[in-house]
C-alpha positions as CSV (number, residue, x, y, z in Angstrom):
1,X,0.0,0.0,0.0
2,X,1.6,3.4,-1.3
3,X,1.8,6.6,0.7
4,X,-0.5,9.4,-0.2
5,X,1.1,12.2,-1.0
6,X,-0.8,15.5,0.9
7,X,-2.3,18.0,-1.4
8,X,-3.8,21.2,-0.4
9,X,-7.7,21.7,-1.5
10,X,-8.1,23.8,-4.4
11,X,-11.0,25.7,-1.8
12,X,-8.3,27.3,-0.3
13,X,-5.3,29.5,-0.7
14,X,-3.7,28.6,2.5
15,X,-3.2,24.9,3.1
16,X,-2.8,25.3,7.0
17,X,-4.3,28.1,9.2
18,X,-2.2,28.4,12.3
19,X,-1.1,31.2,14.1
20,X,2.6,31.7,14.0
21,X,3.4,30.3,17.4
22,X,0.9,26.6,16.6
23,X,2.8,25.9,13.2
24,X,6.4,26.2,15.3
25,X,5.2,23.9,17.5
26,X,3.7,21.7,15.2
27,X,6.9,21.9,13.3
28,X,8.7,21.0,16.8
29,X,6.6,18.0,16.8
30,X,7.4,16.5,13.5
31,X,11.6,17.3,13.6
32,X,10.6,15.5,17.3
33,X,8.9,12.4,15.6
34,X,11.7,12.4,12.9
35,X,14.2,11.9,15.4
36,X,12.1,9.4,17.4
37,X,12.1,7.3,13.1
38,X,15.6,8.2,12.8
39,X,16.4,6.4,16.4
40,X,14.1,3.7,15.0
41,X,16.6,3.3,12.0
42,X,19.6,3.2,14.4
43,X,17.8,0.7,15.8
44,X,17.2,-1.8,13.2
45,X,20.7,-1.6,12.1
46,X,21.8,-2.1,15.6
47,X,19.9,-4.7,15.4
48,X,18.1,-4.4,18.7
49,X,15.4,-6.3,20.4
50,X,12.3,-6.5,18.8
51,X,10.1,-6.0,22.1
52,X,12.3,-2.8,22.2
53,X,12.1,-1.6,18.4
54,X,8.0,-1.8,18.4
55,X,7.3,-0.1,21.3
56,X,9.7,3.2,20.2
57,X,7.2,1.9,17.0
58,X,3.9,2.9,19.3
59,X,6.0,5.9,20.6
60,X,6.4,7.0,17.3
61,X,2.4,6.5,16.7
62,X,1.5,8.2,19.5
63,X,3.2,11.4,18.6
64,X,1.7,11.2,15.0
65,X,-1.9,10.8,16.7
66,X,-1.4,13.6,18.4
67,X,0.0,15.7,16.0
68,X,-3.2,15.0,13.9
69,X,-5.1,16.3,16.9
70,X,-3.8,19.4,16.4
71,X,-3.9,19.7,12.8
72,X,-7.8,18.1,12.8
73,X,-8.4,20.7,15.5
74,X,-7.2,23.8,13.4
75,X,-9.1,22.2,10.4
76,X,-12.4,22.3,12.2
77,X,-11.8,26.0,13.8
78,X,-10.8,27.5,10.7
79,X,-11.1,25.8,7.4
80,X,-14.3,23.6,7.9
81,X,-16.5,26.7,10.2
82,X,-15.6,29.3,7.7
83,X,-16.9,26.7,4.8
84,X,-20.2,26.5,7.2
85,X,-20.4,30.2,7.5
86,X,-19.9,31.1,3.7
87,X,-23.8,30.2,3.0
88,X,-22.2,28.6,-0.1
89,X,-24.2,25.4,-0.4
90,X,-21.0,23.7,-2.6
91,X,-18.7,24.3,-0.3
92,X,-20.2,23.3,2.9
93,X,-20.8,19.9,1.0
94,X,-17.3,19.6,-0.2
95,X,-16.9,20.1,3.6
96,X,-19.1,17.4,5.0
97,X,-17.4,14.8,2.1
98,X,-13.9,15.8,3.6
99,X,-14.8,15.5,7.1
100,X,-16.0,12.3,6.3
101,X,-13.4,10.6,4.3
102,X,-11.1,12.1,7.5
103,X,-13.1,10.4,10.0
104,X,-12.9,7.6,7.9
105,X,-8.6,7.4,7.5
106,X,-8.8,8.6,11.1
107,X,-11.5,6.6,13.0
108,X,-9.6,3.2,13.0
């Protein structure tokens, strides 16, 4: 199963819509989690034990869980109300299809 590659919505300009301060910690986040898969790596070559390698693996998930918290929760203040708000019927369906192919990738 390939990787899907993240492209912003043709609805918008801006593809994220944090404040200045969220997208450095969000970035502080991911150069965290690429550390933590970079350790994982080191790891593998090392060739550790596997008891040890999988759970830095559910570290590593847990960070990327919560870094889609954050994301999902500017998405929803920002992106998805101001869709809501622009009495633009097309949009706020394009809105609901989103939200619900997210739950879907997301809700497992």
């Amino acid at each position: 199963m390939g990787m899907n590659t993240a492209v912003a919505s043709p609805r918008h300009s801006q593809a994220l819509h944090h404040d200045h301060a969220e997208k450095e910690r969000l970035l502080t986040r991911l150069r965290r989690i690429e550390g933590q898969v970079r350790g994982l790596q080191k790891m593998v070559e090392d060739e550790r034990y596997c008891a040890d390698v999988l759970t830095q693996v559910a570290a590593v998930q847990a960070s990327l869980r919560g870094t889609a918290e954050v994301l999902l929760q500017g998405h929803l203040r920002h992106c998805v109300t101001g869709a809501l708000r622009s009495e633009d019927p097309a949009e706020a369906e394009a809105v609901y299809r989103e939200l619900t192919d997210l739950f879907k990738k997301y809700g497992r």
